[in-house]
Backbone and ligand atoms as CSV (ligand in chain L), in Angstrom:
chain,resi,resn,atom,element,x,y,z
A,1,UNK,N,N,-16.037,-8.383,25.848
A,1,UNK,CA,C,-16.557,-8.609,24.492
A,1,UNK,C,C,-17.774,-9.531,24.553
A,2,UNK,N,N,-18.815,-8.865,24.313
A,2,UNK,CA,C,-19.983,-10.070,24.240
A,2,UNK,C,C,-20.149,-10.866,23.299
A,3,UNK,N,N,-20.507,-12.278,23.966
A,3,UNK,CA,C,-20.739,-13.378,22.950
A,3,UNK,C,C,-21.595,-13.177,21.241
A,4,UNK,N,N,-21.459,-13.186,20.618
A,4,UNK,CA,C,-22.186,-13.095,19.375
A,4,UNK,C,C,-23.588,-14.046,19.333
A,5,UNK,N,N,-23.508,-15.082,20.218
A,5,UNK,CA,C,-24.351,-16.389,20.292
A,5,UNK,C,C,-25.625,-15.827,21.253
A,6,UNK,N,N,-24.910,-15.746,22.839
A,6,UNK,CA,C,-25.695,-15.508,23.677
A,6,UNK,C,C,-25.573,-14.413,24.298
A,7,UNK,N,N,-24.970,-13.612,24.037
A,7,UNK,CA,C,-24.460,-12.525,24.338
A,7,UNK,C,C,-23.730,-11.981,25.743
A,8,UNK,N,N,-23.196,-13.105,26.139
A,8,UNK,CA,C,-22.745,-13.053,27.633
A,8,UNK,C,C,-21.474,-12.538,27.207
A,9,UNK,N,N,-20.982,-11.395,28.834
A,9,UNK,CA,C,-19.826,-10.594,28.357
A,9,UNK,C,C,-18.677,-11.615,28.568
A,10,UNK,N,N,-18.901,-12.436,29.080
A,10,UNK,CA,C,-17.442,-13.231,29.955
A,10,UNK,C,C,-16.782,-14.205,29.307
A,11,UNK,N,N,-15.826,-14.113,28.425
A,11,UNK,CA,C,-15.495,-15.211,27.834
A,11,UNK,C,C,-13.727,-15.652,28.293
A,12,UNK,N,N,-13.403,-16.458,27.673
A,12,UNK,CA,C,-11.660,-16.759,28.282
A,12,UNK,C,C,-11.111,-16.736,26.455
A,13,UNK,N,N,-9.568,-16.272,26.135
A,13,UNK,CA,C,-8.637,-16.326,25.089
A,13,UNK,C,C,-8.159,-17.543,25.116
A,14,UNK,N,N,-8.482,-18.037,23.672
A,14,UNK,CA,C,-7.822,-19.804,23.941
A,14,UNK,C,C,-6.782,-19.622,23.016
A,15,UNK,N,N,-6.443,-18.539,22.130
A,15,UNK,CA,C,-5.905,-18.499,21.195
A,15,UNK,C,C,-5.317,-17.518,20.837
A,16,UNK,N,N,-4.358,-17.050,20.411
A,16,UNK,CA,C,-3.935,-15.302,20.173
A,16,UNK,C,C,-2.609,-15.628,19.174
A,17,UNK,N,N,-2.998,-15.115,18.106
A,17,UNK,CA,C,-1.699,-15.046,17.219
A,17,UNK,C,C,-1.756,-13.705,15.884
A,18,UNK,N,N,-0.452,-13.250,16.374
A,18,UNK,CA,C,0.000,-12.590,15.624
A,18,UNK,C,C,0.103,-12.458,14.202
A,19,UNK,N,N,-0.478,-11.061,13.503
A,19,UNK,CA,C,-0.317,-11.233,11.660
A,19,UNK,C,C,0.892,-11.305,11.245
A,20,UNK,N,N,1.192,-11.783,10.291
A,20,UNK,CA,C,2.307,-11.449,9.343
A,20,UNK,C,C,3.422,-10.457,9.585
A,21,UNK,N,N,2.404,-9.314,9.635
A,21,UNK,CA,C,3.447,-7.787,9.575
A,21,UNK,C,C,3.507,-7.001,11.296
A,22,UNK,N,N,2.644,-8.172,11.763
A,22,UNK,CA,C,2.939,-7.806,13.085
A,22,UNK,C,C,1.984,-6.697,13.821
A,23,UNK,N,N,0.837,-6.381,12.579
A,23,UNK,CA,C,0.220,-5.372,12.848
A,23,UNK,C,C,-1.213,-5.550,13.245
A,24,UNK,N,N,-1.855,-7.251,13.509
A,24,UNK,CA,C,-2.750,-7.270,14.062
A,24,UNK,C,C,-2.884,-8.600,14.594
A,25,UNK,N,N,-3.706,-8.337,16.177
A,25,UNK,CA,C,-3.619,-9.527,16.499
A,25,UNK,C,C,-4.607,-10.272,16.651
A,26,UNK,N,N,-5.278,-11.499,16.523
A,26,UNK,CA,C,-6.291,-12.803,16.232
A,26,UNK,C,C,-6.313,-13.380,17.661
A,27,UNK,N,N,-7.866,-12.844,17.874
A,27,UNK,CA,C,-7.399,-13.676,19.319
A,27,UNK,C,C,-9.020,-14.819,19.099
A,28,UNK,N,N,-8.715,-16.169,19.522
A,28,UNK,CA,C,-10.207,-17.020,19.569
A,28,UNK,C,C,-10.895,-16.969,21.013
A,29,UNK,N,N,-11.635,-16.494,20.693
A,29,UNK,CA,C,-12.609,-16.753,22.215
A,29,UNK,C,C,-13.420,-17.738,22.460
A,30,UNK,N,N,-13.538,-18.125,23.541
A,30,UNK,CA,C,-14.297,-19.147,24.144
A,30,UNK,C,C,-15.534,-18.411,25.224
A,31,UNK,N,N,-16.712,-18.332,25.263
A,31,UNK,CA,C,-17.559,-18.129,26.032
A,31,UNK,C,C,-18.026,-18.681,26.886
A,32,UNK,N,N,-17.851,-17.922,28.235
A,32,UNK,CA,C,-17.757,-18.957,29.309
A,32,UNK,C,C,-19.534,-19.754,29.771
A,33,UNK,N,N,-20.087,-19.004,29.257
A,33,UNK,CA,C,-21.884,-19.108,29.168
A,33,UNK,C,C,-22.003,-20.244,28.443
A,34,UNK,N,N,-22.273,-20.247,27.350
A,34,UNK,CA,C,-22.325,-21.181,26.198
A,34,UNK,C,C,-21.493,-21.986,25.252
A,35,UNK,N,N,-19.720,-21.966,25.784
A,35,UNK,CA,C,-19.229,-22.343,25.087
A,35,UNK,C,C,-18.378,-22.214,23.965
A,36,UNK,N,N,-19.327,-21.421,22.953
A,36,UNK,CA,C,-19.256,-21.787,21.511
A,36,UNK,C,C,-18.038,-20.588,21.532
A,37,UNK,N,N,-17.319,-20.674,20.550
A,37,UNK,CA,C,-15.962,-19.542,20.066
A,37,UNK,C,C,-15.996,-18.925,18.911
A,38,UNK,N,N,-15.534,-17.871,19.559
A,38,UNK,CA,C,-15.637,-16.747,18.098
A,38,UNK,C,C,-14.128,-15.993,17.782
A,39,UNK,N,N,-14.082,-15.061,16.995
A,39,UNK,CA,C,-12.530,-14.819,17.241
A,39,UNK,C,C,-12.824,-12.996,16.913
A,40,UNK,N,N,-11.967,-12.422,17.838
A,40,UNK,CA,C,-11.837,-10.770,17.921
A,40,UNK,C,C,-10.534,-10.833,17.253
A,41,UNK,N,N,-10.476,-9.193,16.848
A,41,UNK,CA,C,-9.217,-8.886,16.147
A,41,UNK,C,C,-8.932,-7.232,16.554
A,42,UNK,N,N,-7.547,-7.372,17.031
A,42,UNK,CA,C,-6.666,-6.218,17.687
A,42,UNK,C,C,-5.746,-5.196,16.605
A,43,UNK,N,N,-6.626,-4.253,16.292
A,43,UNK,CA,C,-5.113,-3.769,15.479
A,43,UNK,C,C,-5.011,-2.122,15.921
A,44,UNK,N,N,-4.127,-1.411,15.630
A,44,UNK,CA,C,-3.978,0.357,16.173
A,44,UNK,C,C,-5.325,0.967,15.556
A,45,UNK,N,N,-5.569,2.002,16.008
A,45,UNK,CA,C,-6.800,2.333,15.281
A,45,UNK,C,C,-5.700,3.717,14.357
A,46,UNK,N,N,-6.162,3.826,12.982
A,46,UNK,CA,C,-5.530,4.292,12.040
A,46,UNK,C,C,-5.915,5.422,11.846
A,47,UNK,N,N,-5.066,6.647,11.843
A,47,UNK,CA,C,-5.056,7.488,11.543
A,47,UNK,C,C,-4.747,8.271,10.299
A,48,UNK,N,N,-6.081,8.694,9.214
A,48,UNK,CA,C,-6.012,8.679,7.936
A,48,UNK,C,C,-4.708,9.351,7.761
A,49,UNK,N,N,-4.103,8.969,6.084
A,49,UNK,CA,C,-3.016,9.500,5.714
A,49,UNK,C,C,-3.683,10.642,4.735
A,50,UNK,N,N,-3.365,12.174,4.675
A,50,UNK,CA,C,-3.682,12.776,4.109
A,50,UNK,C,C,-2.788,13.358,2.977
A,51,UNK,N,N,-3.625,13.683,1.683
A,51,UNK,CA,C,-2.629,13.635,0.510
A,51,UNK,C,C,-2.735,15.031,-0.117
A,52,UNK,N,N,-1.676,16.011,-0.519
A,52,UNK,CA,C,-2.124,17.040,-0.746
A,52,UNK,C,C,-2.138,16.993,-2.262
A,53,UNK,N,N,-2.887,17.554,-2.799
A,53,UNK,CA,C,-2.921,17.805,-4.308
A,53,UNK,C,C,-2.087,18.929,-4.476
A,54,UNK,N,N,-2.044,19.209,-6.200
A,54,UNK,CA,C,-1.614,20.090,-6.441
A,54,UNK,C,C,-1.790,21.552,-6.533
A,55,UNK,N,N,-3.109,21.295,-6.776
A,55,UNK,CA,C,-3.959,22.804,-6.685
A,55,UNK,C,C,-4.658,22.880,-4.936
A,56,UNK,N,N,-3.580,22.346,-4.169
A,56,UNK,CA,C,-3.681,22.439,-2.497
A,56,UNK,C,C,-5.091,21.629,-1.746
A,57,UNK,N,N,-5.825,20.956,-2.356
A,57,UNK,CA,C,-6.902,20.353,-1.935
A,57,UNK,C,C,-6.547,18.748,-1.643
A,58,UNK,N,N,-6.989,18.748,-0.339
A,58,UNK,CA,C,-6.576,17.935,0.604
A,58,UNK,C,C,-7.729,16.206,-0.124
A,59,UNK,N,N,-7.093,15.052,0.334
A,59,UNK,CA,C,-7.974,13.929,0.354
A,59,UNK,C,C,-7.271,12.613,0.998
A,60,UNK,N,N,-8.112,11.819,1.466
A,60,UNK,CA,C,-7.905,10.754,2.088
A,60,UNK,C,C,-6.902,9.508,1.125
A,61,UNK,N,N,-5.475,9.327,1.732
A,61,UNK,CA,C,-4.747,8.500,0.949
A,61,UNK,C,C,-5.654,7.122,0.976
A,62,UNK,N,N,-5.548,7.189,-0.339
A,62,UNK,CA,C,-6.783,6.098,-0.871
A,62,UNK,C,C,-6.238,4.462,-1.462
A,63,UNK,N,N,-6.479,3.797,-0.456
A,63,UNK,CA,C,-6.004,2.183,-1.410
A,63,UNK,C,C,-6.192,1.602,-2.899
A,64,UNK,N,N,-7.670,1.893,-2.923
A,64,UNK,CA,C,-8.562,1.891,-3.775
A,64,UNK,C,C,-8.240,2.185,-5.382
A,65,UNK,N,N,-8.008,3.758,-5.083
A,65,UNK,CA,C,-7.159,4.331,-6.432
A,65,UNK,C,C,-5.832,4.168,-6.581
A,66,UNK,N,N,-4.879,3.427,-5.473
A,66,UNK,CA,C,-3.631,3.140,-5.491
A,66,UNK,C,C,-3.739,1.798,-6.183
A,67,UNK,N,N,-4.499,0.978,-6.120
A,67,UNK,CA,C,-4.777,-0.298,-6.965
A,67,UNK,C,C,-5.390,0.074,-7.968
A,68,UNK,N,N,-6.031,0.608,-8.241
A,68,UNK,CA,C,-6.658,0.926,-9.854
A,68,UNK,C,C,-5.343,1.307,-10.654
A,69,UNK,N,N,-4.297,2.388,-10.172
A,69,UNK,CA,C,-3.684,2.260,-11.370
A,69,UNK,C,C,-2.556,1.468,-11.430
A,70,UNK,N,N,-2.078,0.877,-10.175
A,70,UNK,CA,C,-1.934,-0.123,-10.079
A,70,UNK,C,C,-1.989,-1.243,-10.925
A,71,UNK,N,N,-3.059,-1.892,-11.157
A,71,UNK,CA,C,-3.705,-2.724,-11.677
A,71,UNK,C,C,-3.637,-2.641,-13.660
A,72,UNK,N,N,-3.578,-1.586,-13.735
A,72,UNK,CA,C,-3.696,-0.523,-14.672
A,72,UNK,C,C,-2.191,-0.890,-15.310
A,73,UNK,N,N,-1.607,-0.803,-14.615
A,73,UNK,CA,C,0.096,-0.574,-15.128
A,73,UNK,C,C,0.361,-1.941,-14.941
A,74,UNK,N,N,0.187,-3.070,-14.005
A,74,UNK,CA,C,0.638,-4.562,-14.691
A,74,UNK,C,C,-0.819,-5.129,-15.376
A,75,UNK,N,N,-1.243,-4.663,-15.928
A,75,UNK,CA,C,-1.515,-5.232,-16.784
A,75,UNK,C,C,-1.157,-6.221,-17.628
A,76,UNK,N,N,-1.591,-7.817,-17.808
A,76,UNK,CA,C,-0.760,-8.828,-18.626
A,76,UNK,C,C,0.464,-8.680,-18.361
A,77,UNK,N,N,0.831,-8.547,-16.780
A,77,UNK,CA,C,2.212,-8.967,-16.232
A,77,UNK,C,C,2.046,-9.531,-15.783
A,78,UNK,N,N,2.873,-10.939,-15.426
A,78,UNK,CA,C,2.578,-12.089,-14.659
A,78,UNK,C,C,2.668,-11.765,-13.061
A,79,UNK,N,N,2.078,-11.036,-12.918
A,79,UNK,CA,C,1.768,-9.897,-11.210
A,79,UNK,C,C,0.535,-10.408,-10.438
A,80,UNK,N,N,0.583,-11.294,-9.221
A,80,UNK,CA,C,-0.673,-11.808,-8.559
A,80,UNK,C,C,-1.473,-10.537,-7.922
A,81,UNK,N,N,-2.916,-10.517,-7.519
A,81,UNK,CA,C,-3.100,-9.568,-7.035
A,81,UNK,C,C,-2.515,-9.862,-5.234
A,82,UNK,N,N,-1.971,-10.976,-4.865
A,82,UNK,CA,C,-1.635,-11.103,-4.307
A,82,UNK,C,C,-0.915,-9.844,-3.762
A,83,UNK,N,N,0.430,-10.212,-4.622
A,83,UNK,CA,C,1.354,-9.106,-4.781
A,83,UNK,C,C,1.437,-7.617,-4.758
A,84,UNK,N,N,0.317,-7.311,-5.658
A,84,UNK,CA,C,0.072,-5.611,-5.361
A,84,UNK,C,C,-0.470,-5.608,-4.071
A,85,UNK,N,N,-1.353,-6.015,-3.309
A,85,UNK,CA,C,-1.947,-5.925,-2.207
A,85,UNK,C,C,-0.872,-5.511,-1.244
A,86,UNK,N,N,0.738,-6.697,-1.052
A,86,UNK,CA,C,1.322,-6.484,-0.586
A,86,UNK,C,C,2.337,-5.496,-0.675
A,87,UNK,N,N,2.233,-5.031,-2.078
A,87,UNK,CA,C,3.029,-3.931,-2.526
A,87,UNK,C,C,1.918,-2.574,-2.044
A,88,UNK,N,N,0.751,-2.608,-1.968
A,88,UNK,CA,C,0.023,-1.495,-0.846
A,88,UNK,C,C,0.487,-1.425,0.265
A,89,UNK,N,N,0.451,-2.246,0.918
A,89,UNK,CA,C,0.745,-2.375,2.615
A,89,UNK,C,C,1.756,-1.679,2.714
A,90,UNK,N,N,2.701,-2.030,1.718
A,90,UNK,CA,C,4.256,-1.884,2.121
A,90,UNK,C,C,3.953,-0.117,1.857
A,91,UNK,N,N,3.682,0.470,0.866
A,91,UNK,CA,C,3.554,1.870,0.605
A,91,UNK,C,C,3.060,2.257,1.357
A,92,UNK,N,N,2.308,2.148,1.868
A,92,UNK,CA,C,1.158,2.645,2.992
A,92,UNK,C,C,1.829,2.491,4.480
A,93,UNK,N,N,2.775,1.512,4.737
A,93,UNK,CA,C,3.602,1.680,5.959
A,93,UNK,C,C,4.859,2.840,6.146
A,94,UNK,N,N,5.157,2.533,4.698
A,94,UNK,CA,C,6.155,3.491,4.084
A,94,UNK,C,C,5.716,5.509,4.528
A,95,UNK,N,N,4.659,5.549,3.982
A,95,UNK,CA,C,3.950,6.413,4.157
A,95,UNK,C,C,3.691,7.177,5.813
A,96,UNK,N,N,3.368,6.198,6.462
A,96,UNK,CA,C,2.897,5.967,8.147
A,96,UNK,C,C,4.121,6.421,8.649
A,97,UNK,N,N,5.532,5.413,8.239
A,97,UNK,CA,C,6.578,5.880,9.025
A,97,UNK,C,C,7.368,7.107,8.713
A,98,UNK,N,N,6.614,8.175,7.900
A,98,UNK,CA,C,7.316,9.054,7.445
A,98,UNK,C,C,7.281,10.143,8.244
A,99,UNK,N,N,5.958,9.836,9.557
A,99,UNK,CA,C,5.270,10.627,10.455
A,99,UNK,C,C,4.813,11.924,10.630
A,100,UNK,N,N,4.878,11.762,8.949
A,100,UNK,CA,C,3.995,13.329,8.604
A,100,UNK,C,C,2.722,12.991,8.661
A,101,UNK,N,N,1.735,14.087,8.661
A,101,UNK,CA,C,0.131,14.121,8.461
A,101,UNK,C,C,-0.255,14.157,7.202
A,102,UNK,N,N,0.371,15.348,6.689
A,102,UNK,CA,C,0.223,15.493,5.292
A,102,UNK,C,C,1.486,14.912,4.245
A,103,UNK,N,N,0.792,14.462,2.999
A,103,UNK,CA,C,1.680,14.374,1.667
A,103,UNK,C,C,1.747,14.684,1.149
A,104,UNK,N,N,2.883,15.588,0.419
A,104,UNK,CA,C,1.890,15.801,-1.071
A,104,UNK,C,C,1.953,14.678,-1.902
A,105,UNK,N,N,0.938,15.133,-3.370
A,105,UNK,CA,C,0.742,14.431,-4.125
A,105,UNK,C,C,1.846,13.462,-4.756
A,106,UNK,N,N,2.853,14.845,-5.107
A,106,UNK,CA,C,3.774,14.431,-6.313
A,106,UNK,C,C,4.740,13.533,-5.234
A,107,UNK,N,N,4.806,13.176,-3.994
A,107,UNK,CA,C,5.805,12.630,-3.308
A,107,UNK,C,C,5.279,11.025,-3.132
A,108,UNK,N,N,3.934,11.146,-2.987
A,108,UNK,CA,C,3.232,9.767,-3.158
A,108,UNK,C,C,3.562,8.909,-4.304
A,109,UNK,N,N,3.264,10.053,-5.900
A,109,UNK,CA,C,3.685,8.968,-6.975
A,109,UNK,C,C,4.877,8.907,-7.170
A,110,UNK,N,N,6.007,9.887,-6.885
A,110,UNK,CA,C,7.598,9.346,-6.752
A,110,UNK,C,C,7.636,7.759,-5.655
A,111,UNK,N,N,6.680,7.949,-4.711
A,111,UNK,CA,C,7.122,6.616,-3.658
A,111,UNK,C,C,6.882,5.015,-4.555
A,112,UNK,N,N,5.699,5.632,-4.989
A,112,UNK,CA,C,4.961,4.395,-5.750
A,112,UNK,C,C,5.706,4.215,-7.503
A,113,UNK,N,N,6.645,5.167,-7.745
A,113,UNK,CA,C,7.456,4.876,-8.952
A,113,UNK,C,C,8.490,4.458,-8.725
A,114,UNK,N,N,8.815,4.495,-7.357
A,114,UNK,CA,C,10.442,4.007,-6.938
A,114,UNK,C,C,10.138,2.170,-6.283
A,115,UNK,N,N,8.864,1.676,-5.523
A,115,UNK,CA,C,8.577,0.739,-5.689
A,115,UNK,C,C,8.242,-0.183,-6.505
A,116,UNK,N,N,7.442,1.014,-7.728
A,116,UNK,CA,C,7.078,-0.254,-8.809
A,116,UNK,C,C,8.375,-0.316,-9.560
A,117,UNK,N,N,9.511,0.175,-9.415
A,117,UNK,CA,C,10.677,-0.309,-10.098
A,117,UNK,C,C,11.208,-0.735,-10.073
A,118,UNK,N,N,11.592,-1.845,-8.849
A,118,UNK,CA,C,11.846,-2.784,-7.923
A,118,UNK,C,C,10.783,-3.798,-8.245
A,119,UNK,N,N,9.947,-3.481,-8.409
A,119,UNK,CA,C,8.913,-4.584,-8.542
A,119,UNK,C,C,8.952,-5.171,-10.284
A,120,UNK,N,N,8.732,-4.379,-10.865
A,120,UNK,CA,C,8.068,-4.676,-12.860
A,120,UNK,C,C,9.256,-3.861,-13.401
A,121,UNK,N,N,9.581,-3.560,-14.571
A,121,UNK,CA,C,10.320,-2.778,-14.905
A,121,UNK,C,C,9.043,-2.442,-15.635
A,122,UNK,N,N,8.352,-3.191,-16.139
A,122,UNK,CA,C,7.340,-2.828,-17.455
A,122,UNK,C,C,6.321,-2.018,-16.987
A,123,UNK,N,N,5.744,-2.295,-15.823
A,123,UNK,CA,C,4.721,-1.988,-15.335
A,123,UNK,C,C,5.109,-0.528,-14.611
A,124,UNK,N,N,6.489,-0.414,-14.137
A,124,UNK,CA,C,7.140,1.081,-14.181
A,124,UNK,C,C,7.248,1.901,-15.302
A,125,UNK,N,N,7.394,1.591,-16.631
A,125,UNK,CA,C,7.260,2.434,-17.246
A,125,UNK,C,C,6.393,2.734,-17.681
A,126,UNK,N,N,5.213,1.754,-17.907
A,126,UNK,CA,C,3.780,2.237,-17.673
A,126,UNK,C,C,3.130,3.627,-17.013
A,127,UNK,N,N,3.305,2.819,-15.857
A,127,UNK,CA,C,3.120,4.041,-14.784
A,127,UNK,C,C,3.981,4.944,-15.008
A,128,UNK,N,N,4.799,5.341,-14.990
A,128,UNK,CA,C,5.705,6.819,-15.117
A,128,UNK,C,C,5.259,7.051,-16.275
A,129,UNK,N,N,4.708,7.016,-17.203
A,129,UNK,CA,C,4.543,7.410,-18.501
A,129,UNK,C,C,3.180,8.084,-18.120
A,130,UNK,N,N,2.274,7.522,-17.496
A,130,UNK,CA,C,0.948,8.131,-16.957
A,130,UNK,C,C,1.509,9.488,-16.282
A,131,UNK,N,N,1.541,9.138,-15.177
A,131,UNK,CA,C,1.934,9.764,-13.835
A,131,UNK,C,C,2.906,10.681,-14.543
A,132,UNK,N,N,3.990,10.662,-14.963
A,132,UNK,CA,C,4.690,12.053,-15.476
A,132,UNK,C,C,4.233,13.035,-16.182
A,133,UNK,N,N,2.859,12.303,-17.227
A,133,UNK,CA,C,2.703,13.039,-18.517
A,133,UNK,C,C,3.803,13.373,-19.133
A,134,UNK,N,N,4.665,12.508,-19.933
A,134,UNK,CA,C,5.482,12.811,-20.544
A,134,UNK,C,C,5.078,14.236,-22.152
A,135,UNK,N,N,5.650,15.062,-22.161
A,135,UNK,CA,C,5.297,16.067,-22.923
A,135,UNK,C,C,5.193,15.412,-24.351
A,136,UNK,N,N,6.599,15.076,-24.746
A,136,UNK,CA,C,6.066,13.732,-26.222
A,136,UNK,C,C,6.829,12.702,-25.681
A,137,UNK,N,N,6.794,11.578,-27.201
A,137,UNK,CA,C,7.452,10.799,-27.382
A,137,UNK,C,C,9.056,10.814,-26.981
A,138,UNK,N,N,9.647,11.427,-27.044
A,138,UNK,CA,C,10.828,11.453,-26.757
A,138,UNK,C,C,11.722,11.354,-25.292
A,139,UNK,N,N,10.606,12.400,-24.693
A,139,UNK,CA,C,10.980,12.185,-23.118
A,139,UNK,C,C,10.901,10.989,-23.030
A,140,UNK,N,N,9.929,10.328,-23.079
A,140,UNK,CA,C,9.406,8.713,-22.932
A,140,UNK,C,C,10.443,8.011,-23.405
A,141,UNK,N,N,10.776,8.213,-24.628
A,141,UNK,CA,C,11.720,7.387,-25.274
A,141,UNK,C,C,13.113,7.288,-24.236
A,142,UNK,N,N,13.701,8.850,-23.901
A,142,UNK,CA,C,14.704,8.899,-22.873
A,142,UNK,C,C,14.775,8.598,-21.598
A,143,UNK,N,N,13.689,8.152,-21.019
A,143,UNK,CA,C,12.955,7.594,-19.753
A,143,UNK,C,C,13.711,6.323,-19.877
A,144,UNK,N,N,12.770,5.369,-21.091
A,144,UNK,CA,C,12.832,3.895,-21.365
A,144,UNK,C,C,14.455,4.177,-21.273
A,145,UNK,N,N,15.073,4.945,-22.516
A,145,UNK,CA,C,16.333,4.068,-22.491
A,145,UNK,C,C,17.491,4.095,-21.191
A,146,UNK,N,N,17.516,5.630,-20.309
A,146,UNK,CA,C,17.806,5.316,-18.967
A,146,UNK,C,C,17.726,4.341,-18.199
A,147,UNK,N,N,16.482,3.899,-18.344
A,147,UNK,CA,C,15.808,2.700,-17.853
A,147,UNK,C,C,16.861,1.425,-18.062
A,148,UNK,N,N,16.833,1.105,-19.410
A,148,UNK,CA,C,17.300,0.067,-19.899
A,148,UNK,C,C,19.163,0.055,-19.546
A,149,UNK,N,N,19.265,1.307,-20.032
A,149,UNK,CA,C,20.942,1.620,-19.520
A,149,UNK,C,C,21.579,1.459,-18.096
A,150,UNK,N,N,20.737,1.836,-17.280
A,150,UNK,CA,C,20.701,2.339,-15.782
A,150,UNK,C,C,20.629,0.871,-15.195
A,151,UNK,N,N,19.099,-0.072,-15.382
A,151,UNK,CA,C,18.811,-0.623,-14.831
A,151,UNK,C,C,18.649,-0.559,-13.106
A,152,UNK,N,N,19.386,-1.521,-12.281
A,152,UNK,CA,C,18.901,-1.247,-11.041
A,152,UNK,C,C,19.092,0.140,-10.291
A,153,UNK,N,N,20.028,1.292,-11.423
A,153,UNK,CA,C,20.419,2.253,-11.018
A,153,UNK,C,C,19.320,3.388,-10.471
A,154,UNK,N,N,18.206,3.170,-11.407
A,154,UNK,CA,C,17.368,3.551,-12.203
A,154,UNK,C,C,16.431,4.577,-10.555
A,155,UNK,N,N,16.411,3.797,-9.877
A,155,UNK,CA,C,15.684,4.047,-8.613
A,155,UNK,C,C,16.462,5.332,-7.746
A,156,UNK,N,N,17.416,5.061,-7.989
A,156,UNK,CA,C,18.634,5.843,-6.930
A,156,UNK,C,C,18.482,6.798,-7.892
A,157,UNK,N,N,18.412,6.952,-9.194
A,157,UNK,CA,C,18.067,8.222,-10.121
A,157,UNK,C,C,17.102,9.045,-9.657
A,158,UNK,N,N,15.974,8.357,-9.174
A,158,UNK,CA,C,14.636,9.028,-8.875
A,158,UNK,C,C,14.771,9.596,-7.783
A,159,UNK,N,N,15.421,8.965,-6.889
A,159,UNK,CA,C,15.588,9.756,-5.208
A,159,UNK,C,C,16.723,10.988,-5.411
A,160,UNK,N,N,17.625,10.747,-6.316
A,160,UNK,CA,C,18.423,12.393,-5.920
A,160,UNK,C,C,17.394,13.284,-6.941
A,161,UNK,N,N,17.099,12.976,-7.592
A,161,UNK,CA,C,16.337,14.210,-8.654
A,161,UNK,C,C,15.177,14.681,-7.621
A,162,UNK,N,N,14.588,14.473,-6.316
A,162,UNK,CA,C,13.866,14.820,-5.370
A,162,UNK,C,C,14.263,15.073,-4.365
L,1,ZN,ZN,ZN,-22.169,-17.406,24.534
């Protein structure tokens, strides 16, 4: 790895520590030329997750739009963005270990309706209210009150109906 400073290749690891999730590693370098330290970073090189639509057209599982509606659905919930960030990761590992190539669509927003229900209740029915297109009021209405009836049940509902 060449120095950033002086560009000499030879440096020594004074430092190496592990992320959080275990999925990347921080190493500090020291350059044996000049000294000065910089720090490299180790992680798998990622292999896009691909998402199938419904009308069969393929696209890159996207963080981006997973936080927009995201973001969208806690709305004025006391939700850090902290939190969604980590509620990405987690979907997105979720996703990885499923060791398919492809997804489809509708299996992505079941993943991400069965997490955000665990997470918000509010911000789940938000989102499922989007994401389902409920036909009227009523479905919605019978959603919520499952919801409310069910409670932590509510999740284990979503996985046998798929
Ligand atoms: Zn140097």
């Amino acid at each position: 790895m060449k120095c950033p400073f002086c560009a000499e290749i030879d440096n020594k690891v004074i430092d190496s520590r592990l992320s959080k999730d275990a999925s990347v590693i921080r190493r500090r370098r020291e350059c044996l030329a000049c000294s000065r330290r910089f720090t490299t970073y180790e992680h798998i090189e990622e292999i896009p997750i691909m998402i199938v639509k419904k009308d069969g057209r393929r696209e890159v599982f996207n963080r981006d739009k997973v936080r927009t509606g995201m973001k969208k659905a806690c709305e004025k919930r006391n939700i850090s963005m902290n939190a969604i960030e980590e509620f990405i990761d987690e979907l997105e590992r979720d996703l990885r270990e499923t060791g398919e190539k492809e997804i489809p669509s509708a299996r992505l927003g079941e993943k991400i309706m069965l997490k955000l229900h665990e997470f918000d209740d509010v911000a789940y029915v938000r989102f499922a209210s989007v994401y389902r297109e409920f036909k009227d009021v009523n479905d919605f209405v019978a959603e919520l009150k499952s919801l409310l009836s069910n409670g932590a049940d509510m999740g284990e509902k979503i996985k046998k109906e798929n």
